[in-house]
Structure formats: structure tokens, C-alpha cells
C-alpha distance (Angstrom), angle and dihedral (degrees) to the residues before:
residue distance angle dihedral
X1 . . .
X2 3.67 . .
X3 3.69 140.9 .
X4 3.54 95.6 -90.7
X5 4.10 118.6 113.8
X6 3.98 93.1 -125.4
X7 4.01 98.9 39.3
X8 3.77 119.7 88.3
X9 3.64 122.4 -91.1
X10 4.04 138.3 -150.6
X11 4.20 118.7 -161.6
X12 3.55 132.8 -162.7
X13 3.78 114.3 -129.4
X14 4.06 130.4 -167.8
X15 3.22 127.5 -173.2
X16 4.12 120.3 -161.1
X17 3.97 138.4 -142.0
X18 4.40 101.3 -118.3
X19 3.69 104.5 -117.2
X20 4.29 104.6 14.3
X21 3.47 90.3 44.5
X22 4.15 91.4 -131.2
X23 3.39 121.8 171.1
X24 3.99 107.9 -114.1
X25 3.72 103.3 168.3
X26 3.82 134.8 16.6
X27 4.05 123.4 -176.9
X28 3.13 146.6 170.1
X29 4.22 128.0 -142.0
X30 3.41 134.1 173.1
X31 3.88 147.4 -175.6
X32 3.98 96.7 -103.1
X33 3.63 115.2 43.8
X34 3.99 117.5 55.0
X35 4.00 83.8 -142.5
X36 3.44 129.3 74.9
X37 3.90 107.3 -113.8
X38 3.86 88.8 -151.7
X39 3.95 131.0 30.7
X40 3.81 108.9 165.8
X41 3.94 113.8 -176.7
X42 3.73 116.7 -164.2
X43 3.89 135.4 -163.5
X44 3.80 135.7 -178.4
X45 3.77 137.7 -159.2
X46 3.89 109.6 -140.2
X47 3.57 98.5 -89.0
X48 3.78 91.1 63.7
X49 4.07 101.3 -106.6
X50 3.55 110.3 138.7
X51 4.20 104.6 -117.6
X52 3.51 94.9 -170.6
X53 4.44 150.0 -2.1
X54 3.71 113.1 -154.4
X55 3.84 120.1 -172.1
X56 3.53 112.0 -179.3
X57 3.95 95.8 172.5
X58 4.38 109.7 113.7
X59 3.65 90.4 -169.5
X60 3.73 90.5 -107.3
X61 4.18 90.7 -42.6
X62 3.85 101.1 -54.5
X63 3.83 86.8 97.1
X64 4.23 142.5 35.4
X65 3.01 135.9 -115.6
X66 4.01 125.9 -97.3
X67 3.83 127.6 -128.3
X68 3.40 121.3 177.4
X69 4.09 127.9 170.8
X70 3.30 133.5 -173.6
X71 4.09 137.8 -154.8
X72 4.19 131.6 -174.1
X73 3.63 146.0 179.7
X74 3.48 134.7 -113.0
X75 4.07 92.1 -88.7
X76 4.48 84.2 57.9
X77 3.85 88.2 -109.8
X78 3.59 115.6 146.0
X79 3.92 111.6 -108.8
X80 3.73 105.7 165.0
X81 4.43 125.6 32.4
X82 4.07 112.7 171.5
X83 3.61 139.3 137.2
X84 3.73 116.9 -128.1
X85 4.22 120.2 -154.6
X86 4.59 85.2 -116.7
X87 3.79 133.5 38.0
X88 3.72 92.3 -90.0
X89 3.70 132.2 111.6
X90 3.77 96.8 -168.0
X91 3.83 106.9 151.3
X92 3.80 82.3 -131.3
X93 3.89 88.8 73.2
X94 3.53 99.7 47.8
X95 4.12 94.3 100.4
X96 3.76 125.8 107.9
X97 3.76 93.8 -108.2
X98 3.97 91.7 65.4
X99 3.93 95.2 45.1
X100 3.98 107.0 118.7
X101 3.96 135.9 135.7
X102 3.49 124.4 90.9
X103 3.55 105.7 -49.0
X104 3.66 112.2 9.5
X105 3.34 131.7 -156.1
X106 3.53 149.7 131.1
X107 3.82 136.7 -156.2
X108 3.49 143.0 -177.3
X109 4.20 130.0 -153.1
X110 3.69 131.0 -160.8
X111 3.71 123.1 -159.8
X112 3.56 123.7 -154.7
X113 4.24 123.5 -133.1
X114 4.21 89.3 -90.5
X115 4.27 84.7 58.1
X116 3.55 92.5 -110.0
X117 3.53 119.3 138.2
X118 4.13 107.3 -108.8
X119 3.46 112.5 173.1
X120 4.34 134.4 22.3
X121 3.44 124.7 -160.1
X122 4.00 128.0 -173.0
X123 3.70 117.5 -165.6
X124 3.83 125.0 -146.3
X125 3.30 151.7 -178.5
X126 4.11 85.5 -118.7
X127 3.67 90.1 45.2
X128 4.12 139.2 -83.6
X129 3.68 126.1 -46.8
X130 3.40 115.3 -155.7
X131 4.01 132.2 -162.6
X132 3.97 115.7 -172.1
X133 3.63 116.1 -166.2
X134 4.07 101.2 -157.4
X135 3.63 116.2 -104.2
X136 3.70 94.4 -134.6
X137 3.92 89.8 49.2
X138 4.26 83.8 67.9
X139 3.25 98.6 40.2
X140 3.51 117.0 43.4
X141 4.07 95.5 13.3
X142 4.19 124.7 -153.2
X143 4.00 119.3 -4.2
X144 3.94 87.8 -99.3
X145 3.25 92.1 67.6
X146 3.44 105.3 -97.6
X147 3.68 106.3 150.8
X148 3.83 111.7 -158.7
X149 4.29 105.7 32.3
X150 3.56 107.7 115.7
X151 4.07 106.8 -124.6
X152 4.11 111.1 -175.1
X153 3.49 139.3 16.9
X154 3.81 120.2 -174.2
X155 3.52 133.1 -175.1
X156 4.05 118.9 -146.4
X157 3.80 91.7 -32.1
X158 3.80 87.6 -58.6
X159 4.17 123.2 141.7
X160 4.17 108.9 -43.9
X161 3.62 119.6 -105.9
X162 3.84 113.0 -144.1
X163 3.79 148.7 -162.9
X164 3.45 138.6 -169.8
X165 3.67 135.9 -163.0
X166 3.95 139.0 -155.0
X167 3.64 120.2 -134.8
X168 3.50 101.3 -81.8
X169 3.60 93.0 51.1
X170 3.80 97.1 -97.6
X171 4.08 108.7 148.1
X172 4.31 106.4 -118.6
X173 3.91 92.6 179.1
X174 3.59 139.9 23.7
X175 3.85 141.5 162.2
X176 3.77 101.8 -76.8
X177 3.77 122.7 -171.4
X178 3.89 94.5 -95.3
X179 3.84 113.2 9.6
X180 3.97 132.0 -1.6
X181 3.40 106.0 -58.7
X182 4.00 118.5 -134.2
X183 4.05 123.8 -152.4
X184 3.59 133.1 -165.0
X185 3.73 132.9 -167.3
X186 3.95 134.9 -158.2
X187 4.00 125.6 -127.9
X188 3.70 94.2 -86.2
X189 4.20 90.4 64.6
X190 3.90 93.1 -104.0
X191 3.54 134.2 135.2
X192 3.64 110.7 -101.0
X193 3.86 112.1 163.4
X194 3.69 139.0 14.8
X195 4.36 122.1 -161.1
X196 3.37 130.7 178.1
X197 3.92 125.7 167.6
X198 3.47 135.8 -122.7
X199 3.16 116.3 -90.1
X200 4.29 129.7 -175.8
X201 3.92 98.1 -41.1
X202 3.15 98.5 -12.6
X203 3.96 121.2 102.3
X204 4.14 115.3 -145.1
X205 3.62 122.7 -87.9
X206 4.00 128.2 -139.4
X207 3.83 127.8 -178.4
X208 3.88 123.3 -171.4
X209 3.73 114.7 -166.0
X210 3.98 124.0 -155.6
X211 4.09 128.0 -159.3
X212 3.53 132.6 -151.5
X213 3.77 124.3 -128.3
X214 4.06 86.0 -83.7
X215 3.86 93.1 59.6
X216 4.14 80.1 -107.3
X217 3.97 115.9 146.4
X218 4.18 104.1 -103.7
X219 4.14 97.3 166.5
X220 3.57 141.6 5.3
X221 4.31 110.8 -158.6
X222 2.94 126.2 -163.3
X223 3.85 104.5 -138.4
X224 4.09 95.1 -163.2
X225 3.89 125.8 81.2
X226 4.14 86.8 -97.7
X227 3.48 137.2 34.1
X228 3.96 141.4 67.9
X229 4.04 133.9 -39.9
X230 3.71 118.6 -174.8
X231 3.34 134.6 -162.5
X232 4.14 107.6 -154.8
X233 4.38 107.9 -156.9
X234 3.75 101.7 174.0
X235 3.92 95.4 -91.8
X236 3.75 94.9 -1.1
X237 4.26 117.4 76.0
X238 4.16 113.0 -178.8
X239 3.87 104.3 -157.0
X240 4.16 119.4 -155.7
X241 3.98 104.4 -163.2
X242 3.89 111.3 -165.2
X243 3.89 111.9 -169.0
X244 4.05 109.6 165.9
X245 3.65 101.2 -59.0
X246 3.41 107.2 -11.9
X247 3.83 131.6 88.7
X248 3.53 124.3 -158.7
X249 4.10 122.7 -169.2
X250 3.99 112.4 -156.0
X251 3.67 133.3 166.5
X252 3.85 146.1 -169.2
X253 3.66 140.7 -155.4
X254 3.01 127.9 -168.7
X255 4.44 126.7 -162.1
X256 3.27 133.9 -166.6
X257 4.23 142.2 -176.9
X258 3.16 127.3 -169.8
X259 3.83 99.6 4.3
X260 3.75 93.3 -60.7
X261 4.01 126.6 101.1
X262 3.81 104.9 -120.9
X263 3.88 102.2 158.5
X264 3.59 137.0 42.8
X265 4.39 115.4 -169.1
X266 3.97 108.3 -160.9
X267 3.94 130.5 -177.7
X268 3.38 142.6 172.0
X269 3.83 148.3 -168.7
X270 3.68 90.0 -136.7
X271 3.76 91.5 57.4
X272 3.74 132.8 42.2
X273 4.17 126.0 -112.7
X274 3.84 117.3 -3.5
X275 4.21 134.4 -73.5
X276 3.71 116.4 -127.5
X277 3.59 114.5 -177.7
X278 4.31 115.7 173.0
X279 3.84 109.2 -134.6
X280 3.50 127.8 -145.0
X281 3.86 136.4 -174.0
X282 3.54 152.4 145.0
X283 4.05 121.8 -88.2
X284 3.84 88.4 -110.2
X285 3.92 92.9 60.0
X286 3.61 86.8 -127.3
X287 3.91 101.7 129.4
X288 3.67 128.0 28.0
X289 4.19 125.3 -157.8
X290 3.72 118.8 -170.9
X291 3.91 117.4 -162.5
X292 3.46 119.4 -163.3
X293 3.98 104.9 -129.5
X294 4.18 85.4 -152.7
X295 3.27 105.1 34.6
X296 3.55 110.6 15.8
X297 3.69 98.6 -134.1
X298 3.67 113.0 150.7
X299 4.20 129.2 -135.6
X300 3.53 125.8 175.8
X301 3.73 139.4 -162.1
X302 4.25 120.8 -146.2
X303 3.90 119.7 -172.9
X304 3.59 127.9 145.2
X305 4.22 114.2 -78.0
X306 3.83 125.4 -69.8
X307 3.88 128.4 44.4
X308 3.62 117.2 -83.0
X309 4.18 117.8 -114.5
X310 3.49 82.5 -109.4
X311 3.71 105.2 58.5
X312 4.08 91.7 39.9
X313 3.30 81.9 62.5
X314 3.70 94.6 50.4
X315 3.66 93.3 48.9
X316 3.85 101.6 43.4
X317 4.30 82.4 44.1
X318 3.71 94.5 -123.6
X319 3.92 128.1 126.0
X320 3.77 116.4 -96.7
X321 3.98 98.0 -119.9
X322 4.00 85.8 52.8
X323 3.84 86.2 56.2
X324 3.40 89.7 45.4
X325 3.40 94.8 56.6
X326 3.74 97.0 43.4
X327 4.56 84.2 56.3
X328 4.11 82.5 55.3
X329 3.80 93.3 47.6
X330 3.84 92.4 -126.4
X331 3.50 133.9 134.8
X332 4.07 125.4 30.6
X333 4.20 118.2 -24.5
X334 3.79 102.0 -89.7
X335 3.87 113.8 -107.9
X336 4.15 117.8 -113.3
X337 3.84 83.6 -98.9
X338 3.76 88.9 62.4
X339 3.58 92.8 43.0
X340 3.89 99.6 41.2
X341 4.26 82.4 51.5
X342 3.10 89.4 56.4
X343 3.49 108.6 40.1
X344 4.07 80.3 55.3
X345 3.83 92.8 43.5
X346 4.18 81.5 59.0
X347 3.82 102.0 41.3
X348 3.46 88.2 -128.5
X349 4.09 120.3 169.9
X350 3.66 131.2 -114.4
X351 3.69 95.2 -93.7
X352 4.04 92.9 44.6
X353 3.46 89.2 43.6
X354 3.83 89.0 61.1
X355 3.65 89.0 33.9
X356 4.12 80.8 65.0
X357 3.89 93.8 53.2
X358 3.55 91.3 49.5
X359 3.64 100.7 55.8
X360 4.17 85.2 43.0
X361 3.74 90.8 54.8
X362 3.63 96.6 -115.4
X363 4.01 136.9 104.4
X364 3.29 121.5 -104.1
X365 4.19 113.7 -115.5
X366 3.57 113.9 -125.4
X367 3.51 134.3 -115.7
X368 3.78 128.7 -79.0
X369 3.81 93.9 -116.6
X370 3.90 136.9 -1.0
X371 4.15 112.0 -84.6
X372 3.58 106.3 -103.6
X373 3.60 100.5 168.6
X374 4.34 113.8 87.5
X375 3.51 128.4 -131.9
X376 3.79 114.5 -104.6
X377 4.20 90.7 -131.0
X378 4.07 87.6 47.1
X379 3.60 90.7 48.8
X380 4.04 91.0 47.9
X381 3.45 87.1 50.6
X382 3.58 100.2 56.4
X383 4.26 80.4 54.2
X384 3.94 88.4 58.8
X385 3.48 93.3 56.4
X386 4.05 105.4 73.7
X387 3.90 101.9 155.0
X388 3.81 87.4 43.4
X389 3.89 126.0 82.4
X390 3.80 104.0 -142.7
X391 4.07 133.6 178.7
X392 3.88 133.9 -176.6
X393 4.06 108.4 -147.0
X394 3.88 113.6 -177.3
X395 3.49 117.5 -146.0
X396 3.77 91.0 -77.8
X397 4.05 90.9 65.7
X398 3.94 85.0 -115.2
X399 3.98 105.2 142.5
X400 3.85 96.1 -127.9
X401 3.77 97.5 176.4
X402 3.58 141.5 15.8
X403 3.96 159.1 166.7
X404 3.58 130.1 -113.0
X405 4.06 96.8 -113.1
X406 3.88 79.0 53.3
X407 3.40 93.4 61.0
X408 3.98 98.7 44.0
X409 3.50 86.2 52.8
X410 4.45 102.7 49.5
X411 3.73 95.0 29.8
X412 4.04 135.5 -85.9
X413 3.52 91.8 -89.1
X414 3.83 86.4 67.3
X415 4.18 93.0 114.4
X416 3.53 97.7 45.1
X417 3.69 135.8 83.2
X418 3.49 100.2 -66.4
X419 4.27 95.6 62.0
X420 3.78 95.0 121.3
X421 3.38 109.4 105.7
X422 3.26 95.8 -164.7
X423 4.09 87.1 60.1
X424 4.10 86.1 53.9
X425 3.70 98.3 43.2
X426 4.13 97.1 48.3
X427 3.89 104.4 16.8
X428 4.26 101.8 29.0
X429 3.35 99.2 -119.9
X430 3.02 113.4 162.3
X431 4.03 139.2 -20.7
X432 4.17 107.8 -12.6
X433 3.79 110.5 -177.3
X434 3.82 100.5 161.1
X435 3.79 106.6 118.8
X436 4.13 94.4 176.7
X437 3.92 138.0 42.7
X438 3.77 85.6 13.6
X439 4.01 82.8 141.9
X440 4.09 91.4 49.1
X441 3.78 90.6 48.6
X442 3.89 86.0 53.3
X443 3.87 87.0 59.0
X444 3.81 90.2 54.5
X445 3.95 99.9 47.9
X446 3.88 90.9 50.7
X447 4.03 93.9 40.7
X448 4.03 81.6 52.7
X449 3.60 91.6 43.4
X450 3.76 99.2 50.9
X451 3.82 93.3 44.3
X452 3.86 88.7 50.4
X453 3.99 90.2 47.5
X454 3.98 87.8 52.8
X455 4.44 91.8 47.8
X456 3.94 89.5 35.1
X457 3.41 113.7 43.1
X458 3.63 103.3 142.7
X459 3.57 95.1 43.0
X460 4.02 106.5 116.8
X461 3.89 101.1 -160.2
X462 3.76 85.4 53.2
X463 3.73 93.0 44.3
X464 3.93 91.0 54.6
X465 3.78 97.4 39.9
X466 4.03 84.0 63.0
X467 3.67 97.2 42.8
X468 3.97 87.2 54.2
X469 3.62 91.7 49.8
X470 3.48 104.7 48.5
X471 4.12 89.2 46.6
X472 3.96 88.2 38.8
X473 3.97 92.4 52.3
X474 3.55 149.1 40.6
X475 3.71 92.3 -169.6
X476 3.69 102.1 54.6
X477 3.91 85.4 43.0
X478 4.14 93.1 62.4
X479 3.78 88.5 36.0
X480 4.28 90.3 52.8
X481 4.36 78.4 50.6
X482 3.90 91.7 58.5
X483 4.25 92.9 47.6
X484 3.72 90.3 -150.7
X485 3.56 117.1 -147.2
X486 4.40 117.7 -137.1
X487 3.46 138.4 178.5
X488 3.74 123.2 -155.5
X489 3.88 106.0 -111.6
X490 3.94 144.7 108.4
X491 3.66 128.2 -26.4
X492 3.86 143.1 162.1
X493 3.23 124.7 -143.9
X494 4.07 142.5 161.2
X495 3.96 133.9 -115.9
X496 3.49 119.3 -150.3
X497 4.08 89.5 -153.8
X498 4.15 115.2 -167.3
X499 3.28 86.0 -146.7
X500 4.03 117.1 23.7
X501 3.62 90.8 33.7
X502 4.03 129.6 -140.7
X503 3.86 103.8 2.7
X504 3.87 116.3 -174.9
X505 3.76 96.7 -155.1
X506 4.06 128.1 -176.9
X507 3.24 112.0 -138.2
X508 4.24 121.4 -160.5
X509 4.00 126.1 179.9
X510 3.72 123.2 -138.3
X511 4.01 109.1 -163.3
X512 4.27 120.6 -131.0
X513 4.35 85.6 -162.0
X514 3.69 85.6 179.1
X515 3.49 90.4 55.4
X516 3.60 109.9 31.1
X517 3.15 90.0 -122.3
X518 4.18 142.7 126.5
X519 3.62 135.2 -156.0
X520 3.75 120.0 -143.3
X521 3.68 121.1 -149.3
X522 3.72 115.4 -173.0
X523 4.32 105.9 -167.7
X524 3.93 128.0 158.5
X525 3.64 136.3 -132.4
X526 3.76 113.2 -76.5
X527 3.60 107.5 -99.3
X528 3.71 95.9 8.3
X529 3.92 118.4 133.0
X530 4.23 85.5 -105.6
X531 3.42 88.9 64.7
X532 3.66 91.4 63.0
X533 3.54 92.8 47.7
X534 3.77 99.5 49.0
X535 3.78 86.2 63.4
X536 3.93 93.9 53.3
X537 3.64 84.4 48.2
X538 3.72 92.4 39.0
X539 4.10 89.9 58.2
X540 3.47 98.2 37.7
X541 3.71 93.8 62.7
X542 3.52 95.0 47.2
């Protein structure tokens, strides 16, 4: 399963609701098996909450099939998560008896009048198991007066689990998998050790945890004779494992395209060579598929949707109580590093990324370079517009898709290497019809141009187009001066056509924000003579 032409290959295929743009369907197929080791089927209620992930695929009969349904209240939080024996998420099959698939379960959440989620119940076969969080814990927080720290957790009346806080809301114990666990933090609010004692067989545990000049997580020690010490290299963690006398060296890489992990690289002294397995899943995290890039053989991983706090911490390379703390809003604002991590660690788009900054009081970074790539339902909807001359420009003014009444109108040569219209406006390159506001539409290029130059400014292609412009003319050079200041919007403006002749054209700009992009469409007056002669055009270029 590698890039070569001859070696076997697995793809990654989404399909999309028309109209919301939804994923309904997400699989996975390959060159070796002739099943598809992952089939996820999604649907929605109108709100947008997922109500249920089928996957019917048994990867060809060694495995089951997955159900998984999904119910809410009227605030969209989830209330019910099980997984009947069928595809069906009748109410009257969410009992114990019908629970089936390959890892069943179902459980049940209660939310108190503050939203917060009070009580947990998971049904078995053997019986429910129920965690309460205390209502008081939500509402009116530690005994300090501390209002949002959760305090106790406790399982079917069983032994109290505990946690403590300092003053500024940084947890000092905790339930740890043996004892109370105890944390400590250094002056700049970040975790810096982790105890726990011994406790029956078990010896005590220590972790020490070391930042980089960024405040980012370089090493977690473990400060005790056994135990863990990792090395954290942006996608790259080298693990020491001491346990008595021996010593075992491990690593992990992670890789990703297009914002999404989709291979993980793993080695080990204990073993010989290295493991590469290519990952694929769904944007919710909900199902897992792991193809073995040797072998081929398939493993998955089910759990309920969303990533766990654990493994967004993983992902955005982080420790978990620093995530923890960044869900409870305490501690320092989280630099753009943090931010950007996590936004990757979530998959999140453009606008959610930015969305994310927002809420964290920051800007949002730009880009590396302007988008020049279009989006297969903008391009399809430049094709449904026949009678309409319509252009993409990126943020760059380079025309990077178009209609065919778009290119009767700005020349056949609209396509080739002179499609920067900032190129034709300043330098003549290429076809220049305009006739009117030729000096307004200068305004507009450079106002682009300088806003692109401030949200792209390592972008090379941009970089050069500006260098040749300012040598290439004395216009653009004492427009730059003025930084002129323009809004996408309305304006008219007149063709001198070779061929239709004078066309008085309105021309209206719909925004792609995600892309930086806009779409020109160039329409006439109802009943005007450039009506006419946008359908001559319109049929002679198809």
C-alpha cells in the first residue's frame, strides 16, 4: 500500500447530503480484499445531530457488523448511545436483550437544570452501572467558591472519588489508577509533576514534565526507577520504557494530508524493522480502520462519537490535564500554537478553525499561500449558469475557473497564462475589453492585492506577482502608496466587445470565505440590448 504505480492501494471515499453538504456515507476500499474493510452509513435529524452510524461491512465474515443509534433533547445534547442487533433505531429496541454488533453497549445521561450532565447510566446484560456526578458539585462548584470544578464522582453508592483544586483552579489531586493522585504546577500555570503512592503491589509512580521555550510539552520523565519518558517532536514521540532492568527504546510517527491523520510509523528495540499501518476514519472520530501497509490485514476501533480528552490531547501533543484545563477555561489564554494544534488535532475547517480563535480571543493566522484550487460544487455552479458570464479569482486576482459566456466575453485566451487580471489590468497582458471604470477597477485589484500580501506573506507566486507589478508599472506603484480600502459588492461597468459590441454589464460578487475566494457574475438589464447579446455569445461558446 504505497505510492508506487504497481503496489496495492487503499482510498478514502465520502459521499455528501445535496444542498447541506452532510456527510452520509464514508468507506474505505482497497486493492486486496474484495470487501470493503469499512462502510460507515450516516443519518441526521434536521438540527444536524447525527441519529445513527450503521456499518454493515464483516470484513469478509471474520467480523460483525456495527449499529449504533443515537437520541437528544431539545438543547441537542446526547441523551441516549446503544447498538441494537438490526439497522433500526426504534425506541422499542433499545433494551439489553437486543444489544449486538461488535462492541455493544448502551448508555444513558441525565443533565441537571444548569445543562450539566448529572447522572450516567450503562446498561447490561449483568445489570446497570450507574455514575452520579453530585448536583451541588455543578452547580455551586468546590467549598471555596469555585463555581464550575467538578468535586465527586461515585459509582452505585460505592467508595467516593475526589478532587481538589488550588486557588486558581489548578486540580492538586485526582482519582489515580491506584491511590489519590497528587499534581503540581510551575509559575507559568503548567503541569509540572504527577505522584501517586504505592499502594498493595504496586510501587509509587512520579512523572516530571518539561516545556520548550513556547510553553509546548518536550518530555515527560518518569522520576521513579520504572515507568515511561517521552520525547514529544511535533509528529514524531521517542519513548524510553524502564521496567526493573530492562530498557526498551520505542517511537511513533505520526502523518497526515490534508488535515487528517492517515498513517501512523511505529518501531521498536524489542522488535525488528518498523510497523506502518494507514488509518482511516470518519470526521466525527466515531469509527477507526487500521490497514496493514505489509500485509493488508485490517483492525478497527468502535466507541461512541467524538474524541476522548485524552486522545485530543494526543493529537494536538499536549498533556491531558493541560487540555483539561483549557475545556474548564482556566489557566492563561492558550497561544495560536495551542489553538492551531488543536484546531488540527480536531480536523476542523477554515471557518471553524477561525470560529476557534474567536471564542479564544485571538485572530486566526493566515494561510501559507492563497487557495488556488476550486471547489467541485462552485465549479458546477458556474456550469448551471449558461446566460451568465461567471469567474472564480483567488485572492491573487488569478481567474482560476470559469464559464463559457465568461470566456466570450474577456477573450479566448482567458485559461491560459495570462488569467491574472491583475497582469491585464496594470501590465496588458492579455485581452482588455473594459472601456469604463478601468481606473475604479485598478482600486479594487490593488485593495485585493494588499490585503492578500498582509494574509499571505509567505506565499511566493504572490510575492513575485507584486514584485513584477510594481517594476512593470508606475500606476499600480502610486496606487500600492494610497492602500485603498474595498469591499466586495455591486458595480456596473461596460465591455467594449469586438464582436457583440458596447455591453453595459452589472457585475455582483459572491464570497467563497473558506477559500478566499470570489465569484464574478457579469448579467445585463432585463430587456436591455446586452441581454440579447449574451445569448449569441452564450450559444456560440457552447
Amino acid at each position: 500500500m504505497s505510492g508506487t504505480s504497481s503496489a496495492k492501494k487503499a482510498y478514502l471515499n465520502y459521499d455528501y447530503e445535496p444542498g447541506t453538504r452532510r456527510l452520509t456515507r464514508s468507506y474505505v476500499t482497497d486493492d486486496v480484499h474484495g470487501y470493503m474493510p469499512q462502510e460507515l452509513k450516516f443519518t441526521q435529524d434536521d438540527a444536524g445531530n447525527v441519529t445513527s452510524i450503521f456499518d454493515s461491512t464483516t470484513l469478509g465474515g471474520t467480523g460483525k457488523a456495527d449499529y449504533q443509534c443515537f437520541a437528544y433533547d431539545g438543547y441537542r445534547r446526547m441523551t441516549e448511545a446503544w447498538t441494537p442487533a438490526t439497522a433500526n433505531c426504534a425506541t422499542t429496541g433499545r433494551t439489553t436483550a437486543n444489544l449486538a454488533g461488535a462492541a455493544p453497549y448502551w448508555t444513558s445521561y441525565h443533565y441537571n437544570t444548569a445543562g450539566q450532565r448529572d447522572e450516567q447510566t450503562e446498561h447490561t446484560t449483568a445489570g446497570d452501572t450507574k455514575t452520579t456526578y453530585t448536583k451541588t458539585t455543578y452547580t455551586y462548584g468546590t467549598q471555596t467558591g469555585q463555581p464550575h470544578p467538578l468535586t465527586k464522582t461515585e459509582t452505585n453508592g460505592g467508595t467516593p472519588r475526589t478532587y481538589t483544586y488550588d486557588k486558581t483552579g489548578n486540580t492538586t489531586g485526582r482519582p489515580g489508577t491506584q491511590a489519590t493522585q497528587t499534581l503540581t504546577w510551575n509559575p507559568e500555570g503548567k503541569l509540572a509533576t504527577t505522584t501517586e503512592p504505592a499502594a498493595g503491589s504496586k510501587p509509587a509512580t512520579a512523572t516530571g514534565y518539561l516545556y520548550d521555550a513556547d510553553g509546548e510539552l518536550l518530555i515527560r520523565r518518569a522520576t521513579t526507577t520504572d515507568g515511561d519518558t517521552v520525547l514529544y517532536l511535533g509528529a514524531t514521540e521517542v519513548r524510553l520504557t524502564v521496567k526493573g532492568g530492562t530498557k526498551t527504546l520505542s517511537g511513533t510517527r505520526y502523518y497526515t494530508a490534508n488535515g487528517q491523520t492517515i498513517a501512523v510509523r511505529t518501531t521498536s528495540t524489542a522488535t525488528t524493522g518498523t510497523k506502518l499501518n494507514f488509518l482511516a476514519a470518519d470526521h466525527h472520530g466515531t469509527s477507526s480502520i487500521a490497514l496493514d501497509a505489509t500485509r493488508a490485514a485490517t483492525g478497527t476501533d468502535r466507541r461512541t462519537p467524538g474524541l476522548r480528552r485524552e486522545e485530543v490531547a494526543e493529537l494536538a501533543h499536549m498533556s491531558v490535564d493541560y487540555c483539561t484545563r483549557l475545556e474548564q477555561a482556566r489557566g492563561p489564554r492558550p497561544s495560536a500554537r495551542i489553538l492551531d494544534a488543536l484546531a488540527r488535532a480536531l480536523r476542523l475547517t477554515p471557518a471553524e478553525r477561525s470560529h476557534l480563535f474567536r471564542l479564544a480571543g485571538s485572530s486566526a493566522p493566515p494561510g501559507t499561500s492563497a487557495v488556488r484550487r476550486v471547489r467541485p460544487h462552485v465549479a458546477r455552479m458556474l456550469e448551471r449558469l449558461p446566460e451568465t458570464g461567471a469567474i472564480v479569482t483567488d485572492a491573487a486576482y488569478d481567474v482560476v475557473a470559469w464559464n463559457p459566456l465568461a470566456r466570450a466575453l474577456l477573450g479566448a485566451d482567458l485559461g491560459g497564462g495570462t488569467t491574472n487580471l491583475a497582469r491585464r489590468r496594470f501590465l496588458g497582458q492579455g485581452r482588455m475589453y473594459e472601456s469604463s471604470n478601468a481606473e475604479e477597477f485598478g482600486h479594487i485589484v490593488v485593495a485585493r492585492l494588499r490585503r492578500a500580501a498582509d494574509r499571505y506573506p509567505h506565499d511566493p507566486q504572490l510575492a513575485a506577482l507584486l514584485a513584477e507589478l510594481h517594476v512593470g508599472s508606475e500606476e499600480f506603484r502610486q496606487i500600492w502608496e494610497t492602500r485603498p480600502v474595498h469591499a466586495p459588492g455591486h458595480r456596473t461597468k461596460t465591455l467594449d466587445h469586438p464582436e457583440a459590441g458596447s455591453l453595459r454589464l452589472n457585475c455582483d460578487v459572491l464570497l467563497v470565505p473558506e477559500d478566499d475566494q470570489e465569484v464574478v457574475l457579469m448579467t445585463a438589464d432585463p430587456g436591455s440590448p446586452a441581454v440579447r447579446a449574451l445569448r449569441r455569445l452564450a450559444t456560440q461558446a457552447t
